[in-house]
C-alpha atoms as one frame of an Amber mdcrd trajectory, in Angstrom:
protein
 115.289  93.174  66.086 114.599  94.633  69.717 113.508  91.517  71.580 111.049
  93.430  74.234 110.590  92.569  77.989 109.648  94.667  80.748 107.102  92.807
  83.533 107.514  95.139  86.770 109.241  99.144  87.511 112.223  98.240  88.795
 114.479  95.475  87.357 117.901  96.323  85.916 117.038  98.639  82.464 118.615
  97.624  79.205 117.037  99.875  76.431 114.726 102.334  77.188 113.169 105.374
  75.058 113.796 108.771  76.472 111.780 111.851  75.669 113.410 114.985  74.049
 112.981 118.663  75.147 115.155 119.677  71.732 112.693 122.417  69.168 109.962
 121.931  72.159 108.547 124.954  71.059 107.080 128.331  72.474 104.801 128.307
  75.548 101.648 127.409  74.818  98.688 129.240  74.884  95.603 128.878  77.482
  93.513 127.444  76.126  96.164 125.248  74.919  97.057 123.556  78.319  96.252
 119.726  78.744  96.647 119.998  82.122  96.141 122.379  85.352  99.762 123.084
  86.336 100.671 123.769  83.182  97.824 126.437  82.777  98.981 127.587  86.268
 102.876 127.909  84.817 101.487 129.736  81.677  99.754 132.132  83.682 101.955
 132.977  86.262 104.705 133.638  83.425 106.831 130.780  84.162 106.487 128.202
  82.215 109.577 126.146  81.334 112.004 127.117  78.497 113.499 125.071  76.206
 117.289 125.385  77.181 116.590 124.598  80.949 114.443 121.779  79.476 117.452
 120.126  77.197 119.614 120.485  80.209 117.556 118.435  82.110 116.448 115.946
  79.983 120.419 115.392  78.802 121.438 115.499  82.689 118.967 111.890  82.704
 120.412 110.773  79.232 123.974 110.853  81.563 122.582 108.911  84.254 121.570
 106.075  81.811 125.214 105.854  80.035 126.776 105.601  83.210 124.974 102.558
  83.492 124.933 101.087  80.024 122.239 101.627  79.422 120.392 101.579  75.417
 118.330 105.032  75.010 117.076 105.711  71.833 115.404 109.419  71.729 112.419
 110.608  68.963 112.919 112.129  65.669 112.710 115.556  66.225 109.798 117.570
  64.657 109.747 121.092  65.119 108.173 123.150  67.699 107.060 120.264  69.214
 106.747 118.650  72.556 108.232 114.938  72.787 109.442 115.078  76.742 106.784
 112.738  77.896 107.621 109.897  76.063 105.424 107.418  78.382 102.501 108.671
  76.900 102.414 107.471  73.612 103.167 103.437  74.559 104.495 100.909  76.851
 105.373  97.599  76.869 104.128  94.878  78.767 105.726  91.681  79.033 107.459
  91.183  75.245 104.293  93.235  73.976 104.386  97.222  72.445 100.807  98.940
  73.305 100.848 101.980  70.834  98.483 104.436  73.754  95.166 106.118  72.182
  96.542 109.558  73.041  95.058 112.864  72.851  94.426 113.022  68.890  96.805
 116.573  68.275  99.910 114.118  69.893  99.456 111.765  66.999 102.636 113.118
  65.901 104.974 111.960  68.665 104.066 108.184  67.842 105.201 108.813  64.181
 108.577 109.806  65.756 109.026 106.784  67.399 108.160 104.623  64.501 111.910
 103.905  63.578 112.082 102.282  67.148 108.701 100.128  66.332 109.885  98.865
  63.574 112.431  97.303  65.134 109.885  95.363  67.087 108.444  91.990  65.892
 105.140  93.485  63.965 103.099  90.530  65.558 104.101  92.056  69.372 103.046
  95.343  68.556  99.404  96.426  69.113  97.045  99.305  68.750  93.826  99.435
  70.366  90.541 100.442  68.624  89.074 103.994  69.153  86.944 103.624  71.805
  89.831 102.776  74.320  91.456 105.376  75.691  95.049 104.743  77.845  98.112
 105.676  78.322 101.339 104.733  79.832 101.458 107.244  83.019  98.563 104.611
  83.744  99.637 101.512  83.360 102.321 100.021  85.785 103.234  96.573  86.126
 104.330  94.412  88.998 105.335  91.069  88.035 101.839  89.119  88.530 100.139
  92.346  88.736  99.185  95.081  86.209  97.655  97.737  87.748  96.167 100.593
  85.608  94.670 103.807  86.772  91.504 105.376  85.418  88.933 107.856  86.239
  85.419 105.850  87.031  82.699 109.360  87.099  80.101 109.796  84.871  81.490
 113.010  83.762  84.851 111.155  82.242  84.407 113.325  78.435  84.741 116.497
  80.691  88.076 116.111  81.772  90.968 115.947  79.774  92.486 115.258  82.752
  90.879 112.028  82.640  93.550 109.720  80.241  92.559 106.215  80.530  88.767
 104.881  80.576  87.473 101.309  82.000  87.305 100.443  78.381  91.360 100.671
  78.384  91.292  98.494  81.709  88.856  95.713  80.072  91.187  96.135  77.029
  94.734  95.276  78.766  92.647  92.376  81.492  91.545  90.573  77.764  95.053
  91.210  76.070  96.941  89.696  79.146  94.536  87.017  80.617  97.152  85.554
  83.063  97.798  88.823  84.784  95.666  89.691  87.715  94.528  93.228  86.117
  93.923  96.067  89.306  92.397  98.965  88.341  92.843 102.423  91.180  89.920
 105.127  90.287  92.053 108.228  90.710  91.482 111.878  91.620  91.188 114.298
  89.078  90.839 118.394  88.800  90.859 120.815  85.716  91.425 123.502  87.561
  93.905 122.556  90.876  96.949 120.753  89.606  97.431 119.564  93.999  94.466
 117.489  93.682  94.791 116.040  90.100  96.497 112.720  89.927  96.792 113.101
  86.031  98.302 109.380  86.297  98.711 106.341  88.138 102.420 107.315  88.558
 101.944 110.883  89.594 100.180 109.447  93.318 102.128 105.726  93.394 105.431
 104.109  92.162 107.178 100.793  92.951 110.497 100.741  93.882 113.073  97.674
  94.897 111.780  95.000  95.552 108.912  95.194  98.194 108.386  99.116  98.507
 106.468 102.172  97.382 106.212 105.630  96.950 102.255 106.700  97.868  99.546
 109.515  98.049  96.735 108.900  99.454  94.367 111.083  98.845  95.348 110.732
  95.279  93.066 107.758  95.203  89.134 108.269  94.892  88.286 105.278  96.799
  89.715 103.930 100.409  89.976 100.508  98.940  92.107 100.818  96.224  94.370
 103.004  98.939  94.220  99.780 100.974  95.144  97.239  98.021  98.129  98.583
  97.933  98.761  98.892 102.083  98.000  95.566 102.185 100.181  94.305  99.176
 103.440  96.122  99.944 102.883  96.543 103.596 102.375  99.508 105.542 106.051
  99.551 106.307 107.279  99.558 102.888 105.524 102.493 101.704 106.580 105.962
 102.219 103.670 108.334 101.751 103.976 111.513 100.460 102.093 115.217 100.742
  99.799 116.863  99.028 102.514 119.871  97.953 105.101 116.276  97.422 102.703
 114.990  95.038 102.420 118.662  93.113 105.745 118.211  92.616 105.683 114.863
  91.457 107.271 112.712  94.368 106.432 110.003  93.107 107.293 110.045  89.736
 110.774 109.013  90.209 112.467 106.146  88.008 114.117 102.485  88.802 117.401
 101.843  86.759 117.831  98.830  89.131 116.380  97.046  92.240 118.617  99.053
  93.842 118.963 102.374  92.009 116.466 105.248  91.855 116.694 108.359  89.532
 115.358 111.215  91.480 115.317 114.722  91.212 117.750 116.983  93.511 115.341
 118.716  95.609 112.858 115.934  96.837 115.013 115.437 100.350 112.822 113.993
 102.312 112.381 111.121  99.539 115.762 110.809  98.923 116.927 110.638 102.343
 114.316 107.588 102.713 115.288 105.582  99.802 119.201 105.925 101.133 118.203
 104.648 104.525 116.389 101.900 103.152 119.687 101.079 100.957 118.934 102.419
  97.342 121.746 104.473  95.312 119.757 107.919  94.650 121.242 109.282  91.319
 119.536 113.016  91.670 119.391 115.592  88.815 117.486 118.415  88.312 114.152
 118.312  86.501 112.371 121.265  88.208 111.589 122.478  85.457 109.994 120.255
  83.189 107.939 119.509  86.324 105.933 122.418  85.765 104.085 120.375  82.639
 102.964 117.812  85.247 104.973 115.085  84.221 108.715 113.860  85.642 111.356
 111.200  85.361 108.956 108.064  84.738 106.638 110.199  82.498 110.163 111.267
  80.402 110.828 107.092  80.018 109.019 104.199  77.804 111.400 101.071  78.929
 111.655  98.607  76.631 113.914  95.708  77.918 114.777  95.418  81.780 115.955
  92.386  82.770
C-alpha cells in the first residue's frame, strides 16, 4: 500500500511518478496540437523526436536514483504520449485527484492504474464532469493551495484553458481547512510567449521562502501581488517573457535544498546557487517544445 503525502513543492521526494517519452509516437498533425508551441514546433519542422525525448526523460530518471528516490513510470501504450505525467492527477495531502483531462488522454490514466491501486481506494477521487483541472494547476504550499484557472467568458474556446472555477470550488469543498487561492492566468491559442498553459509554467515554489515568477503571466495585478506579498519581493526571482517560453519556471524540488533544472536556463541557475540550492541540470530542450518541462514530467506522491 503507497501511504500518500505531499502538502507543498519542495520537501525531500520519496516516490514520485515520472512520465515516459518511450513509443511517443510520430509528430502530430495541426490540427492535432493542444497547445501553441507545439503547433509552432510542428510547423517550423522541428518538433521533438522520440530518441532525444527518451534521453531526456532517462537523464531525470538518473537524477532521482542518485537520490533514492521511488519512480514508478506508465505502462507503455503505443504511439502514445505519456511525458506529462502531471496532467492526469496529483495528490494533495494523503489524497489522489484523478484530473478531468482532455477526453482523447483518457488513456494515460489507464496506464497509471497499477500505481492507483496501490492507493487506499477511499483516498482516491474523481471529480464529476463538469469540473475541469489538472495538475500543471494545482500547487500546494503547506496552508495554501493555490490553483490556476482561466476566469473569461470565452473559457470553451480555448483549449488552452485546463482548469475552470468549477475545479477551484471543487478542491476549496474537498479540502475545507486549506486556504484555497485561485491566480486567473493568461492564455493564447495562437502565441505560445503569452500563454501560461499552467499555474507552473508562470510560478513555482522553491526552498523554503522563495519563487520563481512571471508577471505578466497573470491576468490580474492582484493575484501578481498575493504572491509579492506572501514570499516577499526579495525571494522571488522574476523571469522574461522569452524565460517563460522556455519554461523557467517549470523546474522541480527534490529537496528544500535541491532543484532539477535544465542546462541552459543560466541566469536561473546561477540564482538558485547564490541563494544556496544544489542545481542538478540536464537537458530537456527538447521536450520543451510541447510546452511542458520538469514539473509537468512529475506527479509526486510521497515527499516528506
Amino acid at each position: 500500500m503507497l501511504h500518500l503525502n505531499v502538502k507543498n513543492e519542495t520537501s525531500r521526494l520519496r516516490a514520485v511518478v515520472l512520465g515516459s517519452a518511450v513509443h511517443n509516437g510520430p509528430t502530430p498533425k495541426i490540427e492535432e496540437a493542444y497547445d501553441p508551441k507545439s503547433l509552432e514546433h510542428i510547423k517550423a519542422g522541428t518538433y521533438p523526436v522520440e530518441k532525444d525525448m527518451v534521453l531526456e526523460t532517462e537523464a531525470f530518471n538518473a537524477v532521482f536514483q542518485k537520490y533514492d528516490v521511488t519512480v514508478f513510470r506508465p505502462e507503455m501504450i503505443e504511439n502514445y504520449n505519456q511525458i506529462f505525467a502531471r496532467d492526469i492527477g496529483f495528490v494533495i495531502d494523503d489524497t489522489f485527484v484523478k484530473a478531468n483531462i482532455l477526453p482523447d488522454r483518457e488513456k494515460e490514466l489507464d496506464a497509471i492504474q497499477y500505481i492507483i491501486d496501490q492507493i487506499d481506494p477511499l483516498k482516491v477521487v474523481r471529480p464529476p464532469e463538469e469540473v475541469h483541472i489538472e495538475g500543471g494547476d494545482v500547487m500546494l504550499w503547506n496552508d495554501y493551495i493555490f490553483i490556476g484557472t482561466y476566469k473569461g467568458s470565452d473559457y470553451k474556446d480555448y483549449i488552452t484553458a485546463r482548469t475552470n472555477m468549477e475545479g477551484v470550488e471543487y478542491i476549496r469543498n474537498l479540502f475545507p481547512d486549506k486556504i484555497v487561492k485561485e491566480f486567473d492566468l493568461v492564455k493564447s491559442k495562437i502565441e505560445a510567449r503569452d500563454n501560461a498553459l499552467h499555474l507552473d509554467c508562470c510560478f513555482q515554489p522553491v526552498g523554503t521562502n522563495k519563487g520563481v515568477i512571471y508577471k505578466s503571466g497573470f491576468r490580474e495585478e492582484a493575484d501578481y501581488m498575493f504572491l509579492v506579498n506572501l514570499f516577499g519581493a526579495e525571494n522571488l526571482f522574476h523571469i522574461t517573457r522569452d524565460e517563460m517560453y522556455h519554461m523557467n519556471s517549470n523546474v522541480f524540488s527534490i529537496a528544500p535544498d535541491v532543484v532539477v533544472s535544465e542546462r541552459n536556463f543560466t541566469r536561473l541557475n546561477n540564482w538558485l546557487r547564490a541563494a544556496g540550492f544544489t542545481v542538478e541540470e540536464i537537458p530537456y530542450a527538447e521536450i520543451a517544445k510541447q510546452e511542458g518541462l520538469l514539473r509537468c514530467s512529475t506527479l509526486p506522491l510521497i515527499r516528506d
